[in-house]
C-alpha positions as CSV (number, residue, x, y, z in Angstrom):
1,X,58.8,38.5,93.0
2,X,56.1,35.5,92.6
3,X,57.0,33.2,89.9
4,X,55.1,30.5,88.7
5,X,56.1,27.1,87.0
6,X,54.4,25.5,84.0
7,X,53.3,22.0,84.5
8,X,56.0,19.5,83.8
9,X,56.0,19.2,79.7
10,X,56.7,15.4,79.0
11,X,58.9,15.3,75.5
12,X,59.9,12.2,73.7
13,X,63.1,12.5,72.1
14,X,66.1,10.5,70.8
15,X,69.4,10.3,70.4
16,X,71.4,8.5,68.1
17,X,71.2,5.6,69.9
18,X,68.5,6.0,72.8
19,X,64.8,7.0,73.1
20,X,63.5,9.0,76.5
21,X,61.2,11.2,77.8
22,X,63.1,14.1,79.1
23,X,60.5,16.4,81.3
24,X,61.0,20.2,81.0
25,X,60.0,22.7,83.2
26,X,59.6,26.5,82.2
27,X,59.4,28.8,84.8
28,X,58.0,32.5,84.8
29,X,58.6,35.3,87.2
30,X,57.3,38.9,87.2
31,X,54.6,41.0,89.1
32,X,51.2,39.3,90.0
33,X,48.6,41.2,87.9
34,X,46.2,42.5,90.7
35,X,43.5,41.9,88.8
36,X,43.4,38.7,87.9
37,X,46.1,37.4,90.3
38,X,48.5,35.6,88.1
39,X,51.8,36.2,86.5
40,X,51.1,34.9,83.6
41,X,48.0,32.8,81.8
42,X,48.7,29.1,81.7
43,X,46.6,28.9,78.6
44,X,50.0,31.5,77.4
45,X,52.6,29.7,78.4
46,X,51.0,26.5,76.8
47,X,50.5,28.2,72.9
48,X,54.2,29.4,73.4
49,X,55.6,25.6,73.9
50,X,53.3,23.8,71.6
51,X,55.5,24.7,68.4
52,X,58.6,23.4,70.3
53,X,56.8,20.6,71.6
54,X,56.5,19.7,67.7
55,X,60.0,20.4,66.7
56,X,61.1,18.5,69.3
57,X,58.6,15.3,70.0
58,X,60.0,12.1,68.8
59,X,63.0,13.9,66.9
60,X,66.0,12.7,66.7
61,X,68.1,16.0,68.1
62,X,71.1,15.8,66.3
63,X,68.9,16.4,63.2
64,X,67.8,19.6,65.0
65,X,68.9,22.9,63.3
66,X,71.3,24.6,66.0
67,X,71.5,21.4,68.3
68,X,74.9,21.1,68.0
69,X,75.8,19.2,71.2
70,X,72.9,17.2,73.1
71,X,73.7,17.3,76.1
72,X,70.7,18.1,78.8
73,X,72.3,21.5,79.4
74,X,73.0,22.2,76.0
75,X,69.4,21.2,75.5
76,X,68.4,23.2,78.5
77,X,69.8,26.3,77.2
78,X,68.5,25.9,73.8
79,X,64.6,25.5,75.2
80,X,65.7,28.7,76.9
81,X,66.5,30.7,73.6
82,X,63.7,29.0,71.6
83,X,61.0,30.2,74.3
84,X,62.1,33.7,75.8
85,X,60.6,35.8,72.8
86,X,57.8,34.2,73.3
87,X,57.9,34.0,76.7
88,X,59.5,37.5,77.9
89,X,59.1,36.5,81.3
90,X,60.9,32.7,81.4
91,X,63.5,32.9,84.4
92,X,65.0,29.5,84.0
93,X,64.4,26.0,82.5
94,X,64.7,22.5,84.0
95,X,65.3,19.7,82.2
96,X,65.2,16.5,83.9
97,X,67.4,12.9,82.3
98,X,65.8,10.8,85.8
99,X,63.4,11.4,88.1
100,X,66.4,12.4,90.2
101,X,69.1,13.6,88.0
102,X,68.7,17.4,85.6
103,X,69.9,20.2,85.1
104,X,68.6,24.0,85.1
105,X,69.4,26.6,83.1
106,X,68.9,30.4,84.2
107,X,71.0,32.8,82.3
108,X,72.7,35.7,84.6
C-alpha cells in the first residue's frame, strides 16, 4: 500500500529539567487516489498537526493534560492518539531524542 511521510515536524519541548527539540514524524498509508496521485494532501496533514504543534511547542509536558509519563514512547503514543481522528489514515509515529536514537510507535 503506498504510504507517505510528513516532513519531519521540529517541536520544542521541556522537561522538568531539560529543553530539546524532539522531531516527529507522522506517517500515512492508504490507496493512492488515481486522480490526483497522492494518499493524502500535505496541506491535510499540516492543519491536523498545527493544534498539537501548539499544545505542545515550548510546554513543559508534565503540565500536559494526560502526559502522565514522558518518556519518548509514552510521548510517541500519545501524538498517535491526539492525531488519528484527525488523521484516519496515521500508520505509525516516529519520535526522534538524537539524530540517531527514537522510537516508533505503530499500534497492532
Amino acid at each position: 500500500m503506498p504510504r507517505i511521510i510528513y516532513p519531519m515536524c521540529r517541536i520544542r519541548i521541556s522537561a522538568r529539567t531539560a529543553r530539546t527539540h524532539l522531531p516527529v514524524r507522522l506517517y500515512v498509508e492508504g490507496p493512492l487516489d488515481p486522480l490526483l496521485g497522492w494518499v493524502m494532501d500535505f496541506g491535510e496533514i499540516k492543519a491536523a498537526w498545527k493544534p498539537l504543534e501548539k499544545q505542545l511547542d515550548h510546554q513543559v509536558l508534565n503540565d500536559i493534560p494526560g502526559m502522565l509519563n514522558t518518556t519518548a514512547e509514552e510521548l510517541a503514543m500519545w501524538i498517535y492518539d491526539q492525531m488519528k481522528p484527525a488523521i484516519p489514515l496515521l500508520s505509525k509515529v516516529e519520535l526522534f531524542e538524537t539524530p540517531s536514537n527514537g522510537v516508533v510507535y505503530r499500534p497492532d
